[in-house]
C-alpha positions as CSV (number, residue, x, y, z in Angstrom):
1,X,52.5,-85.7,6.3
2,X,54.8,-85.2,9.0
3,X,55.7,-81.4,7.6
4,X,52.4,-80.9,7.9
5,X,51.5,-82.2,11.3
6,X,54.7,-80.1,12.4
7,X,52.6,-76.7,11.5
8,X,49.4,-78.2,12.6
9,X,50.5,-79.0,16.2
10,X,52.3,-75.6,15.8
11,X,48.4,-74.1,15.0
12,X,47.1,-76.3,17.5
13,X,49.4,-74.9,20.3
14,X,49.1,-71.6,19.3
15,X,45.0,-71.3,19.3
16,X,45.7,-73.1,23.1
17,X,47.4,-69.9,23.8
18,X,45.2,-68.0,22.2
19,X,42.2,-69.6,24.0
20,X,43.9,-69.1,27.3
21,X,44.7,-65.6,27.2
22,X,41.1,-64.9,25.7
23,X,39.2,-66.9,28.7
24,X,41.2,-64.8,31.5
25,X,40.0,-61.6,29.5
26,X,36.3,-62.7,29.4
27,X,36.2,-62.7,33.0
28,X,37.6,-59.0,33.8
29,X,34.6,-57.6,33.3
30,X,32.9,-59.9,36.2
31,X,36.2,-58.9,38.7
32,X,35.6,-55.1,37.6
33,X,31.6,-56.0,37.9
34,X,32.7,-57.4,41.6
35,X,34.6,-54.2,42.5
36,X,32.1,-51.9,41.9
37,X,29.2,-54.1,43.9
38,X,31.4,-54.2,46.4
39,X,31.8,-50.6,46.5
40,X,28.4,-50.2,45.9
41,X,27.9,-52.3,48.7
42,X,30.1,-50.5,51.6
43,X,28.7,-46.6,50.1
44,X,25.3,-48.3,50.8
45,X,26.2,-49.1,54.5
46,X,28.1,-45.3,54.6
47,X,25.0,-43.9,53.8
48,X,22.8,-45.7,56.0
49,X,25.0,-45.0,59.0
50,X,24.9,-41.0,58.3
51,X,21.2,-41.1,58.0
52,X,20.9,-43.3,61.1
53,X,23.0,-40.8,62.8
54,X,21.2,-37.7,61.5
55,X,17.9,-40.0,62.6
56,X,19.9,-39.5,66.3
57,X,20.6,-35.8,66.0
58,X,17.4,-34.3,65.0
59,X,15.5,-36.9,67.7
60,X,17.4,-35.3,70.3
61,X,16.9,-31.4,69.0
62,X,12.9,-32.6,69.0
63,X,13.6,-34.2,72.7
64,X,15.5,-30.7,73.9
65,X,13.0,-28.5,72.2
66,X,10.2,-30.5,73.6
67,X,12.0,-30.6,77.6
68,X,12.2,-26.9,77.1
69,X,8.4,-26.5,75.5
70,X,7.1,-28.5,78.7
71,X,9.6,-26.8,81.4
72,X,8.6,-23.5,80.4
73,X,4.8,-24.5,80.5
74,X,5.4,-26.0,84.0
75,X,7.1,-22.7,84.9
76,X,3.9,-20.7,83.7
77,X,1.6,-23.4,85.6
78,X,3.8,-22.5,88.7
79,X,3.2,-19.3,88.6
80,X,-0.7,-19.3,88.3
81,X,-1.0,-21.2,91.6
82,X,-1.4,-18.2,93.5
83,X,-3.9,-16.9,91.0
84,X,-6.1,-19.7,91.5
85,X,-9.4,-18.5,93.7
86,X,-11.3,-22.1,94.4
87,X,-10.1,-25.6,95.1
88,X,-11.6,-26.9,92.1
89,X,-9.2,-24.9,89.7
90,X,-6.4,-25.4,91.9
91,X,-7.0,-29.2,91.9
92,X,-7.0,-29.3,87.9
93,X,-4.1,-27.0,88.0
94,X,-2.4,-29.3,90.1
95,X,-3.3,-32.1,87.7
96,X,-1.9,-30.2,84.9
97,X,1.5,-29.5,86.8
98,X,1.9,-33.4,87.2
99,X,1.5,-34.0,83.7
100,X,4.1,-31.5,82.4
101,X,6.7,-33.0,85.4
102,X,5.6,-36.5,83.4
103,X,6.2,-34.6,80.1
104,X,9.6,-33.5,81.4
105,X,10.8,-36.8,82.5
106,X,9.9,-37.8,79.5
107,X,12.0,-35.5,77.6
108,X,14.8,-36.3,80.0
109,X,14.9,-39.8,79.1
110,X,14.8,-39.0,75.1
111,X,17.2,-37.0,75.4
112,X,19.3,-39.9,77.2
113,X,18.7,-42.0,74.8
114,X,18.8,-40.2,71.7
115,X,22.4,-39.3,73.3
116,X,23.4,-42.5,73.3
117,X,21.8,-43.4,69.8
118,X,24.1,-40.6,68.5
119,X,27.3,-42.1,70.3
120,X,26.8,-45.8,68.6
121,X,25.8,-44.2,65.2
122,X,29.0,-42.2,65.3
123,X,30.6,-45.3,66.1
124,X,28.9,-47.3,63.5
125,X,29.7,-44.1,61.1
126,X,33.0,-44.4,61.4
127,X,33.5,-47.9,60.9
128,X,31.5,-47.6,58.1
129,X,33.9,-44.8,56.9
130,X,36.7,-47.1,57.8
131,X,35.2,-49.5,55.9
132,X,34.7,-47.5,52.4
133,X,38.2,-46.5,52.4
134,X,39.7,-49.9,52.7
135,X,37.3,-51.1,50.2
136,X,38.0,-48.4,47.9
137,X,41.5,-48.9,48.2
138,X,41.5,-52.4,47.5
139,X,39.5,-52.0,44.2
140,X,41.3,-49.5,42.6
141,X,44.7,-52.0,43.5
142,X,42.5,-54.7,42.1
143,X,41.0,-52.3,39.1
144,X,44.5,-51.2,38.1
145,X,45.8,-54.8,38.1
146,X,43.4,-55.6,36.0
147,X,43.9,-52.9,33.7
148,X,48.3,-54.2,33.6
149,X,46.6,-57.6,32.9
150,X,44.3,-56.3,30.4
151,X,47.1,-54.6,28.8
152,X,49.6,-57.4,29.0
153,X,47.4,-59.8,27.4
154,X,46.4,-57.8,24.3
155,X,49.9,-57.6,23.8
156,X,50.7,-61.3,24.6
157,X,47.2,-62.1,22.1
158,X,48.6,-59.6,19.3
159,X,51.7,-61.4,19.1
160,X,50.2,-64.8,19.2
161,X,47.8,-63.9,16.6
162,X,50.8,-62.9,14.3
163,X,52.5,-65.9,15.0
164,X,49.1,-67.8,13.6
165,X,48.6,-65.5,10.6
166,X,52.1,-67.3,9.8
167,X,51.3,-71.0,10.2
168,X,48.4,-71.4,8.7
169,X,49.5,-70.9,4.9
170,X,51.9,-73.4,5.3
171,X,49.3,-75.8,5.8
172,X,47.9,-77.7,3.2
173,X,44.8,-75.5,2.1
174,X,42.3,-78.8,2.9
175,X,44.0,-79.8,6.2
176,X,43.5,-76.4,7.1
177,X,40.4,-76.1,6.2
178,X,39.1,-79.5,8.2
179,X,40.9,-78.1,10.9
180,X,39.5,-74.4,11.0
181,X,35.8,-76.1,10.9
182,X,36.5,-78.6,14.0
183,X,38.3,-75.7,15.9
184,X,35.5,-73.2,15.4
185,X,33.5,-75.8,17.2
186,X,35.1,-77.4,19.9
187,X,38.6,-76.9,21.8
188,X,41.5,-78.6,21.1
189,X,40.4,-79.9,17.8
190,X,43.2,-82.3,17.7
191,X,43.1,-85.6,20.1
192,X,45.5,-88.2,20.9
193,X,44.6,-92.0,21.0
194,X,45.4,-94.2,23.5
195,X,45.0,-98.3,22.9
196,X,42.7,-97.5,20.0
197,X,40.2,-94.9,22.3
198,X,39.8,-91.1,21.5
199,X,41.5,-89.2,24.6
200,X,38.9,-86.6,23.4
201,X,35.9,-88.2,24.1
202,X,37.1,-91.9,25.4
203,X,34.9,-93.7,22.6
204,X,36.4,-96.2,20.6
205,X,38.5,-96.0,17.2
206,X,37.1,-98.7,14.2
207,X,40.2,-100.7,13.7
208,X,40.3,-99.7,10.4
209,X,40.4,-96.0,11.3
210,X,43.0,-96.7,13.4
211,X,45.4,-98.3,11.2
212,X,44.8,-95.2,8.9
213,X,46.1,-93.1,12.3
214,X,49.4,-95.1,12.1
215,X,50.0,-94.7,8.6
216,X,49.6,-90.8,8.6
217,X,48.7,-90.7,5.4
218,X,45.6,-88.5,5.7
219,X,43.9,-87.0,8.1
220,X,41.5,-88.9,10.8
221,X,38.6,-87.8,12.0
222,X,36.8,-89.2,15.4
223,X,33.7,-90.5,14.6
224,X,31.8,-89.2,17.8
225,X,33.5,-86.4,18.4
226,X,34.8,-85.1,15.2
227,X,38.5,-84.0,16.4
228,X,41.2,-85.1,14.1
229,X,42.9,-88.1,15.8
230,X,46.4,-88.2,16.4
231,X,48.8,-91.4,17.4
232,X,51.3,-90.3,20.1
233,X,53.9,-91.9,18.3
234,X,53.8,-89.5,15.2
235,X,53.2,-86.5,17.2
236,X,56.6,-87.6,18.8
237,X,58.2,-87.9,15.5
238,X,56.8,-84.7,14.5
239,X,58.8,-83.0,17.2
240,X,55.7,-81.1,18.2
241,X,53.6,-80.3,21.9
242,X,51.2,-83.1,22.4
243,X,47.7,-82.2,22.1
244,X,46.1,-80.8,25.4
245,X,44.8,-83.9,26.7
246,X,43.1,-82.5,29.9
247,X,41.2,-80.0,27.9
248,X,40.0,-82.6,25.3
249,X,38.9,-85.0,28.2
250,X,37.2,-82.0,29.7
251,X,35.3,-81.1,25.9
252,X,33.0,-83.7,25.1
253,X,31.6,-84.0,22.1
């Protein structure tokens, strides 16, 4: 048994690999997903920040054109004050007169503050510029450090598939077998036991069973969670990596 177990903790440690290297690629596409929201986020503000400060721009071309509309209608009310022949007309003329002046200070004021609309929107314009660019900058670092670790990865997952290809024919064809159907649904398949409890799922071991363990005869199987159970002392023997423990405490059944 114990050329076996050698090449089964060898499989075992390898799929841990394995598993590893896959779980850090499954989640690229969330940190790429993350880059471009972020960018998303910051073109978003960009644009609002130009439209807020063409908002600014064409409010104070309306206010100017407006303050020149009512100064040259106060102009032409001006002038029609000698033209006037009765009191009446002159009063209402007067009246009008008041209301461009009103019209003009008005304007005056829109322009004033349209003025200073188009100073903070420049300001918030270029922050938001500032902004993009650091942003943009920051994903495509991130993006093509990604794209290393992407690469690295395959490579690393290439090999350690390889290395698996190898190990499993030299495992008995049932042993494999038992151990490709527990692995296919949970992670490690393999648990230690410690004082007749399965690290995997810390419920109990029959004494029976566990006397089997010892023996390493045949393979053991935990009867709630279905990992095959392992006694420190022949993995030990073996010369092989320990089961990941953390993981198995971490997979229940």
């Amino acid at each position: 048994m114990l050329e076996g177990l050698q090449h089964l903790l060898e499989l075992q440690r390898l799929d841990s690999e394995i598993a590893k290297r896959q779980e850090v690629l499954a989640a690229l596409p969330a940190k790429r997903k993350q880059g471009d929201e972020s960018l998303t986020a910051v073109g978003a503000a960009l644009e609002a920040a130009r439209e807020t400060l063409q908002a600014a721009e064409l409010g104070l071309r309306n206010a100017e054109s407006a303050l020149q509309d009512q100064e040259a209608l106060l102009a032409k009310l001006e002038g029609q004050q000698f033209q006037v022949k009765d009191n009446t007309a002159y009063t209402a003329l007067l009246s009008e007169m008041d209301h461009a002046k009103a019209a003009i200070s008005e304007c005056e004021t829109r322009i004033l503050e349209e003025m200073e609309a188009i100073e903070a929107g420049r300001a918030q314009q270029e922050a938001a510029e500032a902004a993009e660019r650091d942003t943009r900058k920051r994903v495509d670092g991130e993006l093509a450090e990604f794209d290393a670790r992407q690469k690295k990865l395959e490579g690393e997952l290439a090999g350690l598939e390889a290395e698996r290809a190898l190990v499993g024919p030299k495992l008995d064809a049932h042993i494999l077998s038992v151990y490709e159907r527990i692995a296919s649904r949970r992670h490690p398949a393999l648990a230690l036991v410690s004082g007749e409890i399965c690290e995997g799922c810390r419920v109990g071991i029959p004494a029976q069973n566990f006397l089997e363990i010892m023996k390493g005869e045949r393979l053991i199987t935990c009867e709630s969670c279905k990992r095959i159970l392992l006694h420190p002392d022949m993995v030990r023997t073996a010369g092989g990596a320990p089961p990941d423990s953390e993981s198995s405490s971490k997979t229940k059944a």
